[in-house]
N, C-alpha and C positions, 0 to 999 in steps of 0.2 A: 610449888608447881600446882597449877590450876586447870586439866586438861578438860575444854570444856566445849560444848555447839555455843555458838550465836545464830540466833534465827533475826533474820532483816523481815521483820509483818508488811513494812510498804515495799516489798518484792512478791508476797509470798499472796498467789492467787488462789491459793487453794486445792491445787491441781491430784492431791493427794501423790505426786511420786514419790517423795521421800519414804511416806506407808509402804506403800508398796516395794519400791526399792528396800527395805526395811524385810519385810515378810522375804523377799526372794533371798536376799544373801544371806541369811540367816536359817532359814526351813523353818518360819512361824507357823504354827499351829493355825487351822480357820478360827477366828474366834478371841485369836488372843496377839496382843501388837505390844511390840517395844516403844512403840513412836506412834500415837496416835495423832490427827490431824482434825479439832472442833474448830466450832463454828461461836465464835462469841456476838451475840447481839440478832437481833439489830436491836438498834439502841434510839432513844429520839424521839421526837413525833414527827411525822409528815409535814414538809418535804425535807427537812433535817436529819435522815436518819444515816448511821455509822453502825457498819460491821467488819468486823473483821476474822481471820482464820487462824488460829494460833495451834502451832504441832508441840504435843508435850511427850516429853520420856523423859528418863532416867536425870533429874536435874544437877547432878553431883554436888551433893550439897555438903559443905565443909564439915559438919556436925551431924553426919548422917543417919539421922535415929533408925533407917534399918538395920546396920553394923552392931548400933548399941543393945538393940531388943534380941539378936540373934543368937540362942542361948548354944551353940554349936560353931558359931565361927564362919557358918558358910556364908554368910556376909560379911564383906571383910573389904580393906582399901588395900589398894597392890602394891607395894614397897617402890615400885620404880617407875607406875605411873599415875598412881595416886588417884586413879579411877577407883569408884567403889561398884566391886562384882558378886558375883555368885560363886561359889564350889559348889558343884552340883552334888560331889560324892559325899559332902558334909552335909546338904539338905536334910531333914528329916521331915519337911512338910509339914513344921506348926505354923506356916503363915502367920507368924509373929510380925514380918520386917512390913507383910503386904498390908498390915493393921497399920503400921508405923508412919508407914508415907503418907505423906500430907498432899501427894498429888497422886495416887492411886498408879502407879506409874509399873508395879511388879505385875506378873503373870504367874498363871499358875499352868503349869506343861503335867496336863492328866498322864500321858500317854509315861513319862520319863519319873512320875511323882517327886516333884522339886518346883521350886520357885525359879523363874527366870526373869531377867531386863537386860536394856540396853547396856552394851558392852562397849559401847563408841568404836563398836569394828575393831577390835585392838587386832583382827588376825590382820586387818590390811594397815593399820597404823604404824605396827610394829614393824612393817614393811616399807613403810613412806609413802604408803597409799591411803586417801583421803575416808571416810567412814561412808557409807552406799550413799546413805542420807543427802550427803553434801555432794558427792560425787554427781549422782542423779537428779538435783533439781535445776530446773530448765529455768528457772528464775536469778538462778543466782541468788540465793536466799539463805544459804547458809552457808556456817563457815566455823572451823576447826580447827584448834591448838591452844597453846599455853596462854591464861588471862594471863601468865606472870609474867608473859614472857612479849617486850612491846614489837618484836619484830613476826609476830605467831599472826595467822590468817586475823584469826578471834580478836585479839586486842586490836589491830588496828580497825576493824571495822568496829570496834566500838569506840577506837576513839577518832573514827571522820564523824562520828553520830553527834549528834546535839545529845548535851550530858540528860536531858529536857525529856528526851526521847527514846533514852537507856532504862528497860525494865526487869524487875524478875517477880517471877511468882510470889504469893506473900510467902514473909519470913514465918516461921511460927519458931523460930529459934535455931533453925537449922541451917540457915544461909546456904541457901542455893549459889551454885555457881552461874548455870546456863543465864546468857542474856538473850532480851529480845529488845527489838531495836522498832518502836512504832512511835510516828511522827502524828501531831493533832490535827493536820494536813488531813491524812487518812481518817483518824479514827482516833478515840478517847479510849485508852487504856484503860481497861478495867480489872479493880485488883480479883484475885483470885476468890477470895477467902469472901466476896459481895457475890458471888453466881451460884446460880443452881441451873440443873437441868437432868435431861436423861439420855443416852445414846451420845449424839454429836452436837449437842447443839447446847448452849450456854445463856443465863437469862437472868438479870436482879429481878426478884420477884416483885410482882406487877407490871414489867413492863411486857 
């Protein structure tokens, strides 16, 4: 079981709902997101130029070096849906797991002292209701369930996608689950592990 987002990039304009949807059903802190929403590029020289919007959280990654680094437990993957969460009450705040991630993806909650990320909504999943993210984007942009599982939201729209056009974040050993789905139509994917930047915006250096 692989419960996991697919984000479609040649849907996704940027509109930030998902953030926001994100921060309301949740009670996120100012300051701090489960789900942020950058800006990669632009890329190119004039009139050839490509960018595009790519929303990153919690990637579930099969070998989840925050789980492994967490010397308390409170990271941990959930017996029955295989998400990897938080126990707050286990926290002790060494921000071990937030060192760990290779996409900066955990938050730190001043106010409750503990680490927190995305949870894929499991209050509404658990329900049969879709995660806010997916629910609220006016794009049709993303999309929720089992990679394992071929009849699940997520695998089929990965597999109408040109395999071409099927990406994830770089690997650094930890195999990401989430897919993102961007066609060279729009825009040249660019790997993670080649950008820098500060705030929202994403850039190979010197371009």
């Amino acid at each position: 079981m692989r419960n996991a987002l697919v984000v479609d990039l040649d849907r996704c304009s940027g509109c930030f709902s998902c953030e926001v949807a994100c921060k309301m059903e949740n009670g996120i802190a100012l300051g701090s997101y489960y789900n942020k929403v950058l800006t990669v590029g632009p890329f190119g020289e004039f009139p050839k130029l490509s960018q595009y919007f790519l929303p990153v959280a919690c990637q579930q990654c099969e070998d989840a070096p925050c789980v492994s680094v967490c010397p308390t437990g409170a990271s941990y993957r959930d017996p029955d849906t295989n998400i990897v969460l938080v126990d707050k009450s286990k926290c002790i705040g060494c921000k071990y797991c937030m060192m760990a991630c290779p996409y900066g993806v955990r938050s730190w909650n001043g106010e409750e002292k503990c680490v927190e990320k995305c949870t894929l909504c499991g209050h509404l999943t658990s329900n049969g209701d879709l995660p806010a993210c997916v629910h609220n984007c006016p794009g049709g942009a993303r999309f929720y369930g089992d990679l394992d599982d071929p009849s699940s939201d997520a695998s089929q729209a990965v597999a109408a996608a040109d395999p071409a056009a099927v990406h994830r974040l770089t690997d650094v050993g930890n195999a990401p689950a989430t897919c993102y789905i961007l066609s060279d139509h729009y825009a040249e994917w660019q790997e993670s592990s080649t950008l820098q930047g500060s705030g929202r915006y994403l850039q190979k250096e010197g371009e």
